[in-house]
C-alpha positions in Angstrom: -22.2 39.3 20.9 -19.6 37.8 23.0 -20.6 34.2 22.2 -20.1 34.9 18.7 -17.1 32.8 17.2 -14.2 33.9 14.7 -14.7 32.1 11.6 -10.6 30.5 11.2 -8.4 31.6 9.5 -7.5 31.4 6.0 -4.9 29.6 5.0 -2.9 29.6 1.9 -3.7 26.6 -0.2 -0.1 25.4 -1.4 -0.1 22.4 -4.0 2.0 19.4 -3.1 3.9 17.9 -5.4 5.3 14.1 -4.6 8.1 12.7 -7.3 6.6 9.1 -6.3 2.9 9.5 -7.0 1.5 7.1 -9.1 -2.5 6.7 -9.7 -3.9 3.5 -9.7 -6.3 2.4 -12.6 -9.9 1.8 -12.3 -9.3 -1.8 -13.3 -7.1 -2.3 -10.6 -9.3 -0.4 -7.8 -12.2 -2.6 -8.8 -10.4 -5.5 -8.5 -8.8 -4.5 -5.1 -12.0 -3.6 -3.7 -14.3 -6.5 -5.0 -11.1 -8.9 -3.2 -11.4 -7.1 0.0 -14.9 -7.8 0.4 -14.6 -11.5 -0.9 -11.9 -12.4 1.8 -13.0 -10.0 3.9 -9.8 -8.0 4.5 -8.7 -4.5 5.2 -6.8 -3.2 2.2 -3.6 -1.4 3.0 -1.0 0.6 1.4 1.5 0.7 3.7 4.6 -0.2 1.7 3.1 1.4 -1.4 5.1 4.5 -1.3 8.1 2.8 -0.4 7.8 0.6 -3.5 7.9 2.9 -6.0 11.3 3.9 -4.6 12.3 0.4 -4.8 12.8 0.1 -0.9 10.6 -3.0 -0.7 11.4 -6.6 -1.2 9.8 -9.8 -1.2 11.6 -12.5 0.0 11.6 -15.9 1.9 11.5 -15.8 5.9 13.3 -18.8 7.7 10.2 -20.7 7.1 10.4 -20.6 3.2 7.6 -17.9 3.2 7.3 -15.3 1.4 7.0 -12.4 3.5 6.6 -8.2 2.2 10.0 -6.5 3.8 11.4 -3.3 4.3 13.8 -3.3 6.9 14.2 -5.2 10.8 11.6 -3.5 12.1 9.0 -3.4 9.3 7.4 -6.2 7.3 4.6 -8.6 6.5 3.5 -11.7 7.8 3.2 -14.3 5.5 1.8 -14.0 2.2 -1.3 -16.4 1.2 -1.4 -15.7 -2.3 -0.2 -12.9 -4.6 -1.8 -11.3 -7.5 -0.1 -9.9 -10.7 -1.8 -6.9 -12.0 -1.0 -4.0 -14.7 1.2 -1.9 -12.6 0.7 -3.4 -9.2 0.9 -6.0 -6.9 -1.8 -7.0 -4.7 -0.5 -9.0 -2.1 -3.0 -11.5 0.6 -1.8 -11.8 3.9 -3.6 -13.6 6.5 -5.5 -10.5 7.5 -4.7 -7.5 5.1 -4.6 -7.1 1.2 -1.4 -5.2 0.7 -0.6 -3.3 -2.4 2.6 -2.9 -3.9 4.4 -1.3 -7.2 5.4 -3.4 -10.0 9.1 -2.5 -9.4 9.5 -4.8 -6.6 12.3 -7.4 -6.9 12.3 -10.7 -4.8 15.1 -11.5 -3.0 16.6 -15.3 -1.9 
């Protein structure tokens, strides 16, 4: 009986609660998968969180680009083409599909 294991230990379930959580529709989802696997490209939510607090930007790089940022340190490279949906943005990049809240402002 000494090779027996413990089962672990319970823990106590506590539901989170996020003030920025936002569901995307099925509309959208379709749409973000089906252009992931026609370009081929991961999708990524990265700055999604961050742009419902309106701590994203798009704006132009010194290239005229237009380029995802948050801050010095993190940002996109640039952005092939962008896509307007309901509530989101769903913006191609060379290698990634990024997706982004509505409330996004560009900047000059």
């Amino acid at each position: 009986m000494d090779n027996i294991i413990d089962p672990p230990p319970k823990y106590e379930f506590k539901p989170t609660t996020t003030k920025y959580k936002k569901k995307i529709s099925n509309f959208n989802q379709n749409f973000i998968i089906n252009k992931s696997l026609d370009k081929i490209k991961p999708i990524c939510f990265f700055f999604y969180k961050d742009s419902l607090k309106n701590d994203v930007n798009l704006m132009f790089d010194e290239d005229d680009d237009i380029v995802i940022y948050k801050d010095d340190t993190s940002y996109s490279s640039n952005i092939v083409a962008l896509y307007k949906l309901t509530s989101i943005y769903v913006c191609e990049t060379e290698n990634t599909l990024y997706i982004l809240s509505n409330k996004i402002v560009f900047v000059d």
